[in-house]
Structure formats: structure tokens, C-alpha cells
N, C-alpha and C positions, 0 to 999 in steps of 0.2 A: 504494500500500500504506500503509493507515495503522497508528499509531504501534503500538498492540494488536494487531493480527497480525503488525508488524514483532517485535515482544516474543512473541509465540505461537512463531513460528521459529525464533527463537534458545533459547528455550526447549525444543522439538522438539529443535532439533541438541543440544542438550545431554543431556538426557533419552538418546537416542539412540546418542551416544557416550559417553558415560559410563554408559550399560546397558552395552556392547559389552565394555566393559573391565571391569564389575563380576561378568556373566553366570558366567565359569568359576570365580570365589571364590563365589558366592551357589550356585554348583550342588554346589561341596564343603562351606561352609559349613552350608546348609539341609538336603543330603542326610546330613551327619553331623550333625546337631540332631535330622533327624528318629529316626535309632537312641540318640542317647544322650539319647532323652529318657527310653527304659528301662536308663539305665545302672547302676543297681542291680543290678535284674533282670538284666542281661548279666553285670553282677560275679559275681554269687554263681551262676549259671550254669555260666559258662566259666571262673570262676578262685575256684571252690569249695575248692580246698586254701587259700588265702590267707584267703578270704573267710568261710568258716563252720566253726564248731567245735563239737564235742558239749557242749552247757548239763552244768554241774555242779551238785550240793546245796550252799548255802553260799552261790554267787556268787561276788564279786570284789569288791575293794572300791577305792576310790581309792587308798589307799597302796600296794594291789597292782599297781596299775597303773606307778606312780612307780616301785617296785622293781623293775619289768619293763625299765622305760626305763632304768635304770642295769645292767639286766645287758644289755640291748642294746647299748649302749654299750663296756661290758666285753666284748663279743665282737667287738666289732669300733672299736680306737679311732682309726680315721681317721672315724670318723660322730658327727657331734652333733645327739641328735635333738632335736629344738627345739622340736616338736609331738606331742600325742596325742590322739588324738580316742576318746572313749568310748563301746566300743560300748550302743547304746541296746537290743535284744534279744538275749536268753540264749545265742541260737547266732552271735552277731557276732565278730569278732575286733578286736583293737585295733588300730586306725590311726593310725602316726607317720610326720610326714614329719623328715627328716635333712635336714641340710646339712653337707657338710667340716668336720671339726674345726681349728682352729685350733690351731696351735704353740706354747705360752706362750715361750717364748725367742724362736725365729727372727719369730714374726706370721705363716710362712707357713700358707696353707691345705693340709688331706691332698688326696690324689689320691682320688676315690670315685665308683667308677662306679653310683652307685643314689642315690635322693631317698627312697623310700620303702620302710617294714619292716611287715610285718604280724606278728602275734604272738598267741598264745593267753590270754584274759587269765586263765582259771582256772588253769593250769599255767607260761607263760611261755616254753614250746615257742616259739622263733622258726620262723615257718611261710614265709617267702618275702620276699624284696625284690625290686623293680622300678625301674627309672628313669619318671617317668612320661611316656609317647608317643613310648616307644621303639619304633620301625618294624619291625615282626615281623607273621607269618602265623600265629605261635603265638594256637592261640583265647584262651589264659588271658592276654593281652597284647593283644590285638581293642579291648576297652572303652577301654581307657587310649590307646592309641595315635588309636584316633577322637574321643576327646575332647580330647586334644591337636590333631590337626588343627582342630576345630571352631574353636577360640577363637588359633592361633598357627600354623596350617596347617606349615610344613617349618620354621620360622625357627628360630632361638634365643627361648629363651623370653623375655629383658626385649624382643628386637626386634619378637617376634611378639605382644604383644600390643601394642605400641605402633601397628604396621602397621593391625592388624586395630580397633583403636580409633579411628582415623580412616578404615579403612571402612564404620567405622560409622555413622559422621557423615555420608561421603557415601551411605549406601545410604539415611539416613534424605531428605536433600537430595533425592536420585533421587527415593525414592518422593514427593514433593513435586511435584515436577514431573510426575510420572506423573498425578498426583489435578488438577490445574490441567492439564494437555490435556485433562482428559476433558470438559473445563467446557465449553458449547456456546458458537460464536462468538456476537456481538450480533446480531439478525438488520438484514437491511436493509431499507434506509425503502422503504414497497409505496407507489407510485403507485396502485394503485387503492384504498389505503383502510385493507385489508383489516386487521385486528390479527396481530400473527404469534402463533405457539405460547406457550404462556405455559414461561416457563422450567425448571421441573421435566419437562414433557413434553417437550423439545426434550432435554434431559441424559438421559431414561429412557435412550432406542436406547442410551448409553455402557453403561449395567446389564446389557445384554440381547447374547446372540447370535441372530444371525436364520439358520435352520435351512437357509434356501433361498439365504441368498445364497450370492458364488460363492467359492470355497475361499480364496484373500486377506484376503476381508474375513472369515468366520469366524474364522480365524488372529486377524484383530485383535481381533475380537468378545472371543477366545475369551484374548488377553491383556490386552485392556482394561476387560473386567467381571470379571475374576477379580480384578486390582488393586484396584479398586472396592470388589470388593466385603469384601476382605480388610483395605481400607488402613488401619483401627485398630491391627489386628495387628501388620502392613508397618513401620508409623511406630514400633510400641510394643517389639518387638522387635528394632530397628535401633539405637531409645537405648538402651538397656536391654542390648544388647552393648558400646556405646560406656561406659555404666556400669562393667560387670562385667570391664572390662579397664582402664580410665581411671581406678579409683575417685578418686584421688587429684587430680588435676584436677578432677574434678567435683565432690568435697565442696569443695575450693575456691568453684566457681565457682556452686552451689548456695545455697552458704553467704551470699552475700551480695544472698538474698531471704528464707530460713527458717534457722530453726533444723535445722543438722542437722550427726551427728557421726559418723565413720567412721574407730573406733581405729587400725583395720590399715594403711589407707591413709593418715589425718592423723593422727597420734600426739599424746596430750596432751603430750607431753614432748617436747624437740627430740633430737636423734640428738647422741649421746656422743660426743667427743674421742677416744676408743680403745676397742676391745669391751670389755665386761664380761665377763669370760670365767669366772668364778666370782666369783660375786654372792654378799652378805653372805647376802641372802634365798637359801634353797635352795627346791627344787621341792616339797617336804611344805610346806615353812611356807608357799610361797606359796599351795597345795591350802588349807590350813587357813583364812587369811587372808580367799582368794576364797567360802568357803563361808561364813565370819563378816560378811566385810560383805553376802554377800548378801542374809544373815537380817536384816540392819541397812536396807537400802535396800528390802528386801519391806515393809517396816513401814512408810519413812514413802514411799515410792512406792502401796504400795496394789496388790500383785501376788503369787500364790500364785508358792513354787519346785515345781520338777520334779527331773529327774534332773539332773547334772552332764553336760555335755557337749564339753569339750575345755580344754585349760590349753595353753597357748603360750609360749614365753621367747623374746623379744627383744632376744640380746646387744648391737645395734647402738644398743638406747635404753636397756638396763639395766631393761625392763620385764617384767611377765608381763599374759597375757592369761587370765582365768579367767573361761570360760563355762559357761549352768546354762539348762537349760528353763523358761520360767516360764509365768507365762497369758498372759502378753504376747507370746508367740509364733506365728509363721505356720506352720501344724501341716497334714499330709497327709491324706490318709483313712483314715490306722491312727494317727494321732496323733505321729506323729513329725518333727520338719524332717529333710529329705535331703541337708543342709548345714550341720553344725554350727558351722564355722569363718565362716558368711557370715552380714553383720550382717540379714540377710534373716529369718532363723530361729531366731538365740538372743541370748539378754543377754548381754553379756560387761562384766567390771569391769576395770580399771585399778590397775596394782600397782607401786607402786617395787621395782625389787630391790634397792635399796640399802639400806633401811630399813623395808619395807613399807606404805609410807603409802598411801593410797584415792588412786588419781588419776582417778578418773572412773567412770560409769554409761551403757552403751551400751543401748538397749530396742529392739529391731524398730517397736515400735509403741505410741502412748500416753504417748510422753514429749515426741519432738520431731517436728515435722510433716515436716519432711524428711526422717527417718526414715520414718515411717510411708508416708508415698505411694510411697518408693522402697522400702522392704522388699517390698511390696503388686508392684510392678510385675516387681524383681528375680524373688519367689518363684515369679510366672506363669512365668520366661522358664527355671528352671531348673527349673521343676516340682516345685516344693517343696510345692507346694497344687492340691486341684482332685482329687487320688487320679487313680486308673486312666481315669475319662474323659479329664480334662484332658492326660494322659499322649498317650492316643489321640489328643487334638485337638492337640496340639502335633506329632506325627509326619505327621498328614496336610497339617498347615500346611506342615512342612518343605519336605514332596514337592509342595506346591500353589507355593511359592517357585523350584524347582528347574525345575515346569513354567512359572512365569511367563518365566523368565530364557532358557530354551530358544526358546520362542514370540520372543521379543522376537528374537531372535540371528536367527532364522528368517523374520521380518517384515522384517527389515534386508538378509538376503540375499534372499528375494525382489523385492525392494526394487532393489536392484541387478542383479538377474537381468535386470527387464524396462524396466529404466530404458531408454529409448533409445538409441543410441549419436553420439555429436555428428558432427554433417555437416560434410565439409571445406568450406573457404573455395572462392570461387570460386578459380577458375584452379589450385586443387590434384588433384593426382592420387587418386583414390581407391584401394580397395583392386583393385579390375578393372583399376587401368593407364590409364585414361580419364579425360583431362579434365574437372572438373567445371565445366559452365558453367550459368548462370545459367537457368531453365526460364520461357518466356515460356505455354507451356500453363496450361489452366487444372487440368489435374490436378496440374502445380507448383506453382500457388498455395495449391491444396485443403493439399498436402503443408508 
């Protein structure tokens, strides 16, 4: 055996077992990607009281939204909500996530069973809180709960994506090794001359299932050209969850080949000594602030504004986060990103609370290339772009991931179904009671 198929084998067992153990997370993982890739559409669906509210004359205006979050607040002071996201159409509701309010005397955190408030933003009607991928049958709780699974399956949330970010790394590894078995051996040196296949023709058969062979090998056909012919995708949404759970590692580890910045995850500013728990900057001045330097960096950036799209406070750096649609963004088929808090879809500024000074310029795309190739990649994965096709092609991808993992599972126990069974040692008993001796026939030797 030489040293290339010795490496082929071990490559094989690896591949192999390491499918085996990946197969029942890739079957929940993919098969929950493939539904919430219409997770909108499921929201406003099945959790239409939260989700949608009757458009008013006038609108809403940013400071109406700020005053919502403070009577939020006042109804319930064990919540601090720390985010709101902006609905971007007339019938949307506003979306804040909470976290525990803090104690100013004791430090301790409240007891709060919910992360998130939806709220009316014409009237201020508090319409529903959720905890998100709280485990229910209730439909209005379906979307949230599957999309938790997706990205943190049953864990706690900081363990669950830490878990799921380094399977991400090995499913991208796996499919590596999946794409590298399919490659054809070297052929062997022909005695009579002959030229063997030229390379390309000898790898097709891997592309292809053959109709007539016999049910084994279709099975493999039928998981080794599916891989094949997917493995763009395989590889591109394997990182691209290792991203969107990891960010912070990874701008790290990004960072020292391009240019690239990721407020949420790498903060321009280091983390505070003690919370800021009321900041000099309040949440109107910082609204103001973030809308003023926007108009300030459209100018000498070179990028039209849009709507406003989400404000964030960061007691743990004393920051806010003020994000705004601009042209620089990865936009849907109705023109909207489906993720305004991800640096995939809006600009978002950098804000001292302390004093309100500029601490920074986040852009999806056109400022820093590290940005830009990863916004691009991110918004495929979460379906932020591409509209209702790419919707369609990401849920049949799911279900195409769910059938690869199955097949493989299924190759391994056939596999072992018909593997032979090992022949006892001379002079052992077998399973009939009978000595096994040594068979001098030549249907023994055949054997």
C-alpha cells in the first residue's frame, strides 16, 4: 500500500466517522434552516398579534419610538431594554430585545423570564413578550423556538453557540474531505502501453448516479454526487455559520489579512470597569447624534441615507450603536435587509455614552474589504438577499443537507450489515460447537 492510499484511508475513516457523529446535528440543523429561511413569513403568520399592527396617518417617529422604550421599561422595571429595532413597513411592530435590569445599590441583576417585547409603534400598546427559543407547540412561538434550535440546538445560549461554532469548523473540515475522496485514484502503470483515462473522465462517474447499478452503489452515487455537486454551498454555509456564531474570533482572526470591523463582536472601545448604568448621553441625544454624524460621514464617505434602522446601548462599554439604511446596503427583493442589527445589512456608527464623541463607521460594503466579502457571504446564509427565489433555494439546500447526512448514516450501516464476519483461529470453536481446523480442500483455499 503506498503512501497516497495509505492517506486516502485514513482520510475515508475520518470522513466516515466524523459524518456519523455530525449526521443527527446536520439533520436538525439543515432541516431547521430549511423553515426559517421563511422566518418572517412564519412570524407575521403564526405570531401576527406581536408581529403586525394597523398603519396609522402621521406614522411614528424616532423619539416615539424612545418614548415607547421608556414606558416599556416603566411597566415592567426588572427589564432593560437595550435594543430596538425599527420597524421598516407601516404594518411592522417594534422590536426590542431586554436584558435584566441591574440594581444601582446591590449590582444584583432582576429575575426576568422574557429577552424580548414587541410593541405598537403608532400607539405604544405593549403587544407580547417572548423569551427567544422557548420550547413550546404554541404556533405563535414555532418560528422563535426553530430558530433557536438552528444556531444553539437545546444549550444555553453563550454554550450553544460556542458548540455549534466549532461544528462549524468541523462540518466545513468534513465536507473537505468528502470533495478529496471523490478525486479518482492515480491510475496504474499498463504494461501494454495503453494511456489510461484522462482525469476529468475518470472523476465524471463521482458526478453521476448510474441508474442500473445495484442498490449500494446508487446509495453512494446518490451521496457522492449530491456532495459534489453542492460543495460550494457545503463549504460556504459551514463558514458562514462558524461566522455568525464566532463573530468575534473571527474578526480577530480575519483581521490580520484585510481590513475588517465588527462593532458588536470587536468593540472600538475596551469593556468598562463597572456598567454604565445611566450614561451622561441619554437615548434621544444619542438618536440625534447617530442621525448627525450620519449626514456627516454620507458626505465624505460618498453614500445616500435611508431609513433609520435600530439604536442599541451597551452598558458593559458605555457605548450606543446607531444604525441607518444607506446605499451601501445588502437589500432583499422588496428593498429591505431582514436583519437590521447584522453588520451584513446596515451601517451602524459608534457613540461614547459618556460624552458623545464619533467612535467609529461600520458599512456592509465599500469601505473595508473584509466587510464587504463577509457581509456578501453572511446575507446569502441568512437570506437577507436573492428575495423569494433564493428563499426557495436555501430550503431545498436544507433538505438536500438532511438527505446527504441520512445516505451517509445509511452507507455506513450497510457497510457493516454485509461486512463479513471474522473466522475463528484454528483450533477455536465456532459458533456450531465444532472445531475449526485448518481446510486442506480446495474449496478452502477458494474460501
Amino acid at each position: 500500500m503506498n503512501g497516497r492510499t495509505t492517506f486516502k484511508t485514513v482520510i475515508a475513516k475520518a470522513h466516515r466517522y466524523v459524518g456519523l457523529c455530525l449526521a443527527p446535528l446536520l439533520v436538525i440543523i439543515a432541516g431547521t434552516g430549511s423553515v426559517i429561511a421563511f422566518y418572517d413569513d412564519l412570524e407575521r403568520s403564526l405570531n401576527t398579534g406581536m408581529r403586525v399592527v394597523e398603519p396609522q396617518d402621521g406614522g411614528w417617529t424616532i423619539r416615539d419610538a424612545l418614548r415607547i422604550r421608556e414606558e416599556l421599561e416603566q411597566q415592567d422595571p426588572r427589564a432593560h431594554v437595550f435594543s430596538l429595532q425599527f420597524p421598516q413597513q407601516p404594518d411592522e411592530s417594534l422590536f426590542s430585545r431586554v436584558m435584566p435590569a441591574v440594581d444601582p445599590v446591590t449590582g444584583q441583576p432582576a429575575d426576568i423570564d422574557y429577552d424580548e417585547v414587541f410593541a405598537n409603534p403608532y400607539t405604544g400598546e405593549r403587544l407580547g413578550q417572548r423569551i427567544i427559543g422557548a420550547a413550546t407547540l404554541r404556533p405563535e412561538g414555532i418560528p422563535s423556538f426553530l430558530y433557536y434550535l438552528h444556531y444553539a440546538l437545546v444549550f444555553p445560549l453563550g454554550i450553544g453557540i460556542v458548540i455549534f461554532g466549532i461544528l462549524a469548523l468541523v462540518w466545513a473540515a468534513e465536507s473537505i474531505f468528502g470533495f478529496y475522496l471523490t478525486l479518482p485514484a492515480r491510475p496504474k502503470p499498463n504494461k501494454s502501453g495503453k494511456k489510461p483515462r484522462p482525469f476529468l473522465k475518470r472523476w465524471s462517474t463521482s458526478w453521476k448516479i448510474a441508474p442500473s447499478a445495484p442498490a449500494n452503489r446508487r446509495l453512494l452515487d446518490l451521496h457522492r454526487s449530491t456532495g459534489l455537486w453542492l460543495w460550494p454551498l457545503l463549504l460556504m454555509f459551514a463558514l458562514t455559520g462558524y461566522v455568525l456564531n464566532q463573530g468575534g474570533p473571527y474578526a480577530r482572526f480575519i483581521g490580520n489579512f484585510t481590513d475588517y470591523a465588527h462593532f458588536q463582536e470587536e468593540p472600538p472601545v475596551p469593556p468598562l470597569a463597572e456598567l454604565l448604568l445611566d450614561p451622561p448621553v441619554d437615548w434621544y441625544w444619542a438618536a440625534d447624534l447617530g442621525q448627525r454624524y450620519f449626514a456627516e460621514q454620507a458626505r465624505i464617505e460618498g453614500f445616500e441615507l435611508g431609513k433609520p434602522a435600530a439604536i442599541e446601548y451597551r452598558r458593559d462599554l458605555g457605548v450606543y450603536f446607531f444604525s441607518m439604511h444607506t446605499s451601501r446596503d445588502l437589500l432583499d427583493a422588496q428593498g429591505n435587509p431582514t436583519e437590521s442589527n447584522s453588520p451584513a445589512t446596515a451601517a451602524t456608527i459608534a457613540i461614547d455614552a459618556r460624552d458623545g464623541r464619533f467612535l467609529g463607521l461600520q458599512l456592509p460594503r465599500g469601505q473595508r474589504a473584509g466587510n464587504t466579502v463577509t457581509s456578501w457571504l453572511i446575507a446569502l446564509h441568512v437570506t437577507a438577499i436573492g428575495g423569494r427565489a433564493w428563499q426557495v433555494a436555501v430550503s431545498l439546500f436544507g433538505m438536500t443537507v438532511v438527505l446527504i447526512s441520512v445516505t451517509g448514516v445509511l452507507l455506513w450501516w450497510r457497510r457493516r450489515q454485509t461486512r463479513p464476519a471474522p473466522r475463528p483461529a484454528p483450533g477455536q470453536r465456532d459458533k456450531t460447537g465444532f472445531a475449526n481446523k485448518p481446510s486442506t480442500s480446495v474449496q478452502g483455499k477458494a474460501g
